[in-house]
DOPA-853677 format. One record per atom (N, C-alpha, C): x, y, z; atom name. Coordinates in pm, whole numbers, plus 50000, padded with zeros to 5 digits. Example, Ala and Ser with C-alpha at 12.3 -4.5 7.8 and 13.67 -1.06 7.14 Angstrom:
2
x 51319&y 49431&z 50780&a N $
x 51230&y 49550&z 50780&a CA $
x 51320&y 49670&z 50780&a C $
x 51285&y 49775&z 50708&a N $
x 51367&y 49894&z 50714&a CA $
x 51290&y 50003&z 50787&a C $
// end
This chain:
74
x 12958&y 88836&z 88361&a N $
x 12895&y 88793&z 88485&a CA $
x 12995&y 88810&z 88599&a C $
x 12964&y 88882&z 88659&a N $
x 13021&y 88899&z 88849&a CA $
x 13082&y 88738&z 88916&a C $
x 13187&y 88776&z 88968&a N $
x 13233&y 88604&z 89066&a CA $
x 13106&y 88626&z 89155&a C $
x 13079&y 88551&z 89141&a N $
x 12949&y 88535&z 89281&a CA $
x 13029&y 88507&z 89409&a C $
x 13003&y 88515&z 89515&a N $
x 13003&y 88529&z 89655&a CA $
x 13031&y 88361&z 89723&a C $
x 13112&y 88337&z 89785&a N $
x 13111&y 88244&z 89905&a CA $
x 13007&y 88259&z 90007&a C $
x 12928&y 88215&z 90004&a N $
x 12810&y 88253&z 90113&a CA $
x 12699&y 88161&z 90179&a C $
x 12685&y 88082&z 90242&a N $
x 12594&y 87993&z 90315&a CA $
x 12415&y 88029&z 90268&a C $
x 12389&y 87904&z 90263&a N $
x 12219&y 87903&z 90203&a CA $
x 12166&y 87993&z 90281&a C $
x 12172&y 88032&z 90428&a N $
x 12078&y 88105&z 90485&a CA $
x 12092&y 88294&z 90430&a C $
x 12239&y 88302&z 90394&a N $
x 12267&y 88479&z 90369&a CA $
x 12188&y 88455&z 90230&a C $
x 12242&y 88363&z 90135&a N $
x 12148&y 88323&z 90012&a CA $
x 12018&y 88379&z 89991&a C $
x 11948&y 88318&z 90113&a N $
x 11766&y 88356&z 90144&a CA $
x 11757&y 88471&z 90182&a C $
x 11828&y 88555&z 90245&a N $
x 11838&y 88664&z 90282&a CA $
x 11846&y 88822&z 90177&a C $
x 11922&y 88747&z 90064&a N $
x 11923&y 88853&z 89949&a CA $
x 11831&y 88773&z 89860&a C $
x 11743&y 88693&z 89813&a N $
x 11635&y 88627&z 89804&a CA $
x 11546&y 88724&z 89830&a C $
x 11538&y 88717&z 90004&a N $
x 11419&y 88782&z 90071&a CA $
x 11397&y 88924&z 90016&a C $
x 11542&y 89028&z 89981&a N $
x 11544&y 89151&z 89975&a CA $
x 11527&y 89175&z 89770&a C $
x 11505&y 89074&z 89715&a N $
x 11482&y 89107&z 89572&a CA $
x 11350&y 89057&z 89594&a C $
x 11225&y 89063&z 89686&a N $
x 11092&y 89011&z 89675&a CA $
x 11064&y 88921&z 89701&a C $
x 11164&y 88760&z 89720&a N $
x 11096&y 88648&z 89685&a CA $
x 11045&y 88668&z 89883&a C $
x 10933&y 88528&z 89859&a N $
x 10903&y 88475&z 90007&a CA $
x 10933&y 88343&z 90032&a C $
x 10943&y 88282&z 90152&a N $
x 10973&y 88127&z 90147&a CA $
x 10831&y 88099&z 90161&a C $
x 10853&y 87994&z 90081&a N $
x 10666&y 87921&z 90110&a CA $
x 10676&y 87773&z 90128&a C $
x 10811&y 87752&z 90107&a N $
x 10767&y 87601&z 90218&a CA $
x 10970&y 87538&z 90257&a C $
x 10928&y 87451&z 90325&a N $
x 11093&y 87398&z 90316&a CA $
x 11054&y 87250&z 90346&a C $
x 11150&y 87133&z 90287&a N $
x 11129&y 86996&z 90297&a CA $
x 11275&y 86962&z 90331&a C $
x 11299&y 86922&z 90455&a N $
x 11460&y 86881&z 90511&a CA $
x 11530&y 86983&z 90502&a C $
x 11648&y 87041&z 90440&a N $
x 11739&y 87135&z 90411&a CA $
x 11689&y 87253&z 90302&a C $
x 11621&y 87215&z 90232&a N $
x 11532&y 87275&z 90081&a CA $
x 11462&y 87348&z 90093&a C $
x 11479&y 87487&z 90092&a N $
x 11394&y 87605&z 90094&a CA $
x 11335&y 87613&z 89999&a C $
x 11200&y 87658&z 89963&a N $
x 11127&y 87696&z 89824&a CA $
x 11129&y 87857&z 89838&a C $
x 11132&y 87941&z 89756&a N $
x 11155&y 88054&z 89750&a CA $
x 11045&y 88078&z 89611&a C $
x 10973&y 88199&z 89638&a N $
x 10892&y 88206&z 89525&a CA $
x 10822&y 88395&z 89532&a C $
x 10827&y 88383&z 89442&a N $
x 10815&y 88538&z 89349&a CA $
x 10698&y 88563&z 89266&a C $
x 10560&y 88594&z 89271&a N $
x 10485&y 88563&z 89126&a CA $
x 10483&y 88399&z 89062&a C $
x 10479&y 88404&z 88997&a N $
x 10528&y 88284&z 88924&a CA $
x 10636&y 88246&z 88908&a C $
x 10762&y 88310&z 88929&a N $
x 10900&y 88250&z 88931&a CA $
x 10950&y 88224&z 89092&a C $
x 11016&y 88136&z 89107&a N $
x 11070&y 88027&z 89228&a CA $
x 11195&y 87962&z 89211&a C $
x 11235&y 87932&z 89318&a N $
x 11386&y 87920&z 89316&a CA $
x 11397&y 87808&z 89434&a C $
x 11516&y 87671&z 89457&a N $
x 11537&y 87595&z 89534&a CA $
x 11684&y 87636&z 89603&a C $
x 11667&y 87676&z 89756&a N $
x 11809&y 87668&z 89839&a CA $
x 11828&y 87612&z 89901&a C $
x 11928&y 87510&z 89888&a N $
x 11979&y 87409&z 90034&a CA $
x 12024&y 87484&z 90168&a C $
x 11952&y 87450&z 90254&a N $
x 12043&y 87512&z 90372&a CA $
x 12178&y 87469&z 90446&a C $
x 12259&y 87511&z 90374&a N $
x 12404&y 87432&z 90394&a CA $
x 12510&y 87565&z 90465&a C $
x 12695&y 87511&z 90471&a N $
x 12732&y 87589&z 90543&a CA $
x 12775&y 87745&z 90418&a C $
x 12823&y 87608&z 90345&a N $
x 12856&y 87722&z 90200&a CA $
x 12820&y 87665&z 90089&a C $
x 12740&y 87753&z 89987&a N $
x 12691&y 87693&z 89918&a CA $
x 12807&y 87678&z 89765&a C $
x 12787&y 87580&z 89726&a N $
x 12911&y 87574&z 89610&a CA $
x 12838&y 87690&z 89467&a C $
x 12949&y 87713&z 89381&a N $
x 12905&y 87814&z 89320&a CA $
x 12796&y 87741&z 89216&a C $
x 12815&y 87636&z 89172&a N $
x 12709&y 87619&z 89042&a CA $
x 12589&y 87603&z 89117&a C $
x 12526&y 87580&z 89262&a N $
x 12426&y 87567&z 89332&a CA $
x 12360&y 87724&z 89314&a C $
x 12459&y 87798&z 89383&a N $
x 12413&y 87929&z 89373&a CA $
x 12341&y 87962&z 89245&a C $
x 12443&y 87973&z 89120&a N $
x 12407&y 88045&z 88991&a CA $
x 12300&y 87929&z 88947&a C $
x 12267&y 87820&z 88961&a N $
x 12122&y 87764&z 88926&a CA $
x 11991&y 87830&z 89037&a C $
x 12033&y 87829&z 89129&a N $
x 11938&y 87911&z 89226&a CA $
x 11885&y 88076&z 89145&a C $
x 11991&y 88107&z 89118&a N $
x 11990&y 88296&z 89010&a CA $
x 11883&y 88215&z 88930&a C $
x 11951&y 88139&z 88823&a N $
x 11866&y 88148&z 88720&a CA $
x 11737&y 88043&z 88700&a C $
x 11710&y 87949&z 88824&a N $
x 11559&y 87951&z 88864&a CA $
x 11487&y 88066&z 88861&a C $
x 11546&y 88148&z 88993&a N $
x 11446&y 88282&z 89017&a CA $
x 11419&y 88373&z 88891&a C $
x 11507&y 88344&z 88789&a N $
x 11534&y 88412&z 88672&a CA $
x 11505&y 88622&z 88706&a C $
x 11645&y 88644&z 88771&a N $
x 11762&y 88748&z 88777&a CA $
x 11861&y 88737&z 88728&a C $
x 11913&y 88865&z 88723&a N $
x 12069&y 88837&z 88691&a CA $
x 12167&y 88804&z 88836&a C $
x 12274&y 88757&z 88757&a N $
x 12376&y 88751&z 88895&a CA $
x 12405&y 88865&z 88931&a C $
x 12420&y 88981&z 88841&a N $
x 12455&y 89136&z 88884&a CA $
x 12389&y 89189&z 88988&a C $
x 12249&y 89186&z 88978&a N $
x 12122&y 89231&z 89059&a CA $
x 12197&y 89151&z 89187&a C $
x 12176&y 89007&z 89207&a N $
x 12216&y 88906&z 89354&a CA $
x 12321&y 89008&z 89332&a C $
x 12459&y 89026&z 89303&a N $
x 12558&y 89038&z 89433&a CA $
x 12535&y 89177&z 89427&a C $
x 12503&y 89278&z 89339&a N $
x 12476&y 89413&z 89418&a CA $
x 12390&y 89395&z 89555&a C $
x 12252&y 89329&z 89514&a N $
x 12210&y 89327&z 89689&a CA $
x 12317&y 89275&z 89803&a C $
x 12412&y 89197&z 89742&a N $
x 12465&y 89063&z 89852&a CA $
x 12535&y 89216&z 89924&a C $
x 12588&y 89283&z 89850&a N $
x 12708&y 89419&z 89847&a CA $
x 12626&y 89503&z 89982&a C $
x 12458&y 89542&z 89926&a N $
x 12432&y 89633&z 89983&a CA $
x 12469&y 89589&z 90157&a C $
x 12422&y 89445&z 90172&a N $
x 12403&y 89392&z 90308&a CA $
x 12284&y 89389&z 90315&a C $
// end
């Protein structure tokens, strides 16, 4: 598995956005992110800590490889 990325909830949603998912709702800081039937929870914070992230991956159920190649592409 890849070191995942230092990166704030909003770039988070952003490579989210670019593997398909859509936001379909947010409650305070808590983005819902959702795909088909698979969905994923992101805090909107400044940086997200790493075990937040890699539970976010494997909600959406991806790999971490797939996230940081997109994170890579930009």
């Amino acid at each position: 598995m890849p070191e995942l990325p230092r990166i704030s909830g909003a770039q988070a949603i952003k490579v989210f956005e670019k593997l398909g998912f859509k936001v379909v709702r947010q409650k305070g800081s808590h983005v819902v992110l959702r795909k088909l039937d698979k969905g994923c929870v992101v805090p909107i914070h400044k940086q997200l800590a790493t075990g937040t992230l890699k539970s976010a991956i494997r909600q959406a159920s991806i790999s971490a490889d797939d996230f940081v190649n997109t994170y890579k592409k930009g």
